[in-house]
MIVOBA-282178 format. One record per residue: x, y, z of N, C-alpha, C in turn. Coordinates in steps of 0.05 Angstrom, whole numbers, plus 5000, padded with zeros to 4 digits. Example, Ala and Ser with C-alpha at 12.3 -4.5 7.8 and 13.67 -1.06 7.14 Angstrom:
BEGIN
526448865156524649105156526449345156 525749555142527349795143525850015157 
# end
This chain:
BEGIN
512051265542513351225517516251325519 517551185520521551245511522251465486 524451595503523751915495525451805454 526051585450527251435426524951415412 522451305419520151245406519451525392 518851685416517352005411519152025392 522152175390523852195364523252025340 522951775344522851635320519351755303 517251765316515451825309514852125304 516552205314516852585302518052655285 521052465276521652485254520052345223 518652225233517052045207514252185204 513152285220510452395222510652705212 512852815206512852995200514453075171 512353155156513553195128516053405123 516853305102520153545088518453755087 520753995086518454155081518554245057 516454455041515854495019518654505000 518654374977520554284957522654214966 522754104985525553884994524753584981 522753524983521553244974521653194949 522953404932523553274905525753154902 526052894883527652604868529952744867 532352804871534552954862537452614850 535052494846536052214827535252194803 536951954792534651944763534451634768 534251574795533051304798529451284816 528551134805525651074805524650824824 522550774831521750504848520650364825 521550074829519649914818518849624832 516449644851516549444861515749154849 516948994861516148684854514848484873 512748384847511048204871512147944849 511947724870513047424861510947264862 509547164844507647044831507446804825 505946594831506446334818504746214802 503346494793500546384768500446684763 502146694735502547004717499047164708 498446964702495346984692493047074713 493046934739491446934748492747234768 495247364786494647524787495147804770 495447764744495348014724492248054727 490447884720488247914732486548124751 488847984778487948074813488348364804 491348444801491148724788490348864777 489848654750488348904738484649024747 483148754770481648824779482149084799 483549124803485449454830484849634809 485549554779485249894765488449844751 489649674744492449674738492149644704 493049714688492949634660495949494643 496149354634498249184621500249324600 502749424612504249514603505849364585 506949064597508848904585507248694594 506048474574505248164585508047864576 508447804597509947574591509547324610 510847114610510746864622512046934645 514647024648515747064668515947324684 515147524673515747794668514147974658 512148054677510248244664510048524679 509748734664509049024680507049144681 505749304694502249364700503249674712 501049804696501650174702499350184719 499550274742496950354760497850704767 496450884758497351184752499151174733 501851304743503451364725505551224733 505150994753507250864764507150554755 509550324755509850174751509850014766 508449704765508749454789509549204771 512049064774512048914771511648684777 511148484754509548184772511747974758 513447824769515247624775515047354779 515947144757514146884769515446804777 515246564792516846344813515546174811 516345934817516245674819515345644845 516145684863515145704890516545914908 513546044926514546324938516546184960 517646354975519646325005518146245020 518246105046517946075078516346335077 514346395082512646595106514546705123 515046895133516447035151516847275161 518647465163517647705168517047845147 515448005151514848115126516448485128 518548465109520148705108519548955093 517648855070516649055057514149035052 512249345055509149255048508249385018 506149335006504949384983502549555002 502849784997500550004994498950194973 497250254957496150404946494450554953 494350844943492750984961490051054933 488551024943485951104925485251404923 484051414902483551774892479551734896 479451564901476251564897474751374919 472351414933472851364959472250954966 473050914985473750614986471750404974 469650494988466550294966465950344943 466950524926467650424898469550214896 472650194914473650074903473849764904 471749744937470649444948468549394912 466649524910464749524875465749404871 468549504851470249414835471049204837 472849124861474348794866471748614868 469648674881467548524882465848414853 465348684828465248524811466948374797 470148344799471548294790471147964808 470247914825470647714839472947624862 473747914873476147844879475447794914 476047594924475047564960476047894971 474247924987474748175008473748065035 476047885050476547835071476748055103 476948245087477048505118474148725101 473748855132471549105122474049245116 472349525106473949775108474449875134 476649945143477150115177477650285184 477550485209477850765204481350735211 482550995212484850935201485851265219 488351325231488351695233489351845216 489851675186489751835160487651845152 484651685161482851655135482151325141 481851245119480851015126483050755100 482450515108483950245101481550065095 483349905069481949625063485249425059 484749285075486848995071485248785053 487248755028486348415013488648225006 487048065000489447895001490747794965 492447804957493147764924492247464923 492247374902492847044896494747014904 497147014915500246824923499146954957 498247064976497647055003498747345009 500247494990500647814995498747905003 498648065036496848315036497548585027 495548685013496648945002493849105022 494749415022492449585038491749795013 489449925015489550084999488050265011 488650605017488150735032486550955013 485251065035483851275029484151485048 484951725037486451945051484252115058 484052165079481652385090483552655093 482552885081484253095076483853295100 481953225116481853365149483753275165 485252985156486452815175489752805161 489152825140492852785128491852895101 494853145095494853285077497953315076 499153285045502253375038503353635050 501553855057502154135065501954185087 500954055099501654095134502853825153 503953865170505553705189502753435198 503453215204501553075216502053005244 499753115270500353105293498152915297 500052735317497452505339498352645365 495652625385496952685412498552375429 500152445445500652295465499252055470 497252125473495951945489494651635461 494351755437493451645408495951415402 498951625413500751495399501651225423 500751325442501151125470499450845465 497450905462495650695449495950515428 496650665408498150555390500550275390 501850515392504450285407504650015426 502550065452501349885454499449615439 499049725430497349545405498749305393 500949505383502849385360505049245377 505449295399507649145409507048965436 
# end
């Protein structure tokens, strides 16, 4: 592994430390997903646990916690391509509840659940072909208050994998 990689993965793997990680903005995230049937994924969402903040034709907002997702319509999405940004949520309750849930909701669950070296993952897919993940944090494996270490040999593998 290129001693650039190790840096790059030591600086990201390792948390601020205690109260550096507070907003010292008064700007906020709000992500957007681009939709070409308003109805059908306010729906997808609100099967995740999302509840309807703002409903509109073009323009709707959904509170999942205390955070906001916006849903955006279009006429037709972009070209497929790289994909620059991902949609993640992390679950407070453990993953087969939340397979239950999309499942009674009807929603396809195309991947199992997987183990993960935070914990574990479920990939689905939205109505418009977005994958979103939604994680489940194992608190032996990743916690806000301590540093998160892989050995060498985890992160060697890894990388391999992916590239």
């Amino acid at each position: 592994m290129s001693a650039f990689v190790e840096q790059v993965l030591a600086t990201h793997l390792t948390p601020e430390p205690a109260g550096t990680n507070v907003a010292t903005t008064h700007l906020s995230l709000l992500p957007i997903v681009y939709v070409t049937d308003m109805a059908r994924s306010r729906a997808f969402y609100q099967a995740l646990g999302c509840t309807v903040r703002h409903q509109g034709q073009m323009w709707s907002e959904l509170l999942i916690s205390t955070e906001t997702l916006a849903l955006h319509y279009v006429d037709k999405l972009p070209e497929p391509g790289p994909k620059q940004v991902a949609l993640a949520f992390n679950s407070r309750v453990p993953l087969e509840e939340v397979v239950t849930q999309l499942e009674a909701a009807g929603v396809p669950l195309p991947h199992d659940i997987a183990d993960e070296a935070f914990g574990r993952s479920l990939l689905i897919v939205d109505p418009d072909g977005l994958t979103l993940q939604i994680n489940e944090h194992d608190p032996d494996l990743y916690s806000e208050s301590r540093p998160i270490t892989f050995s060498r040999k985890l992160i060697g593998q890894c990388l391999r994998y992916i590239c």
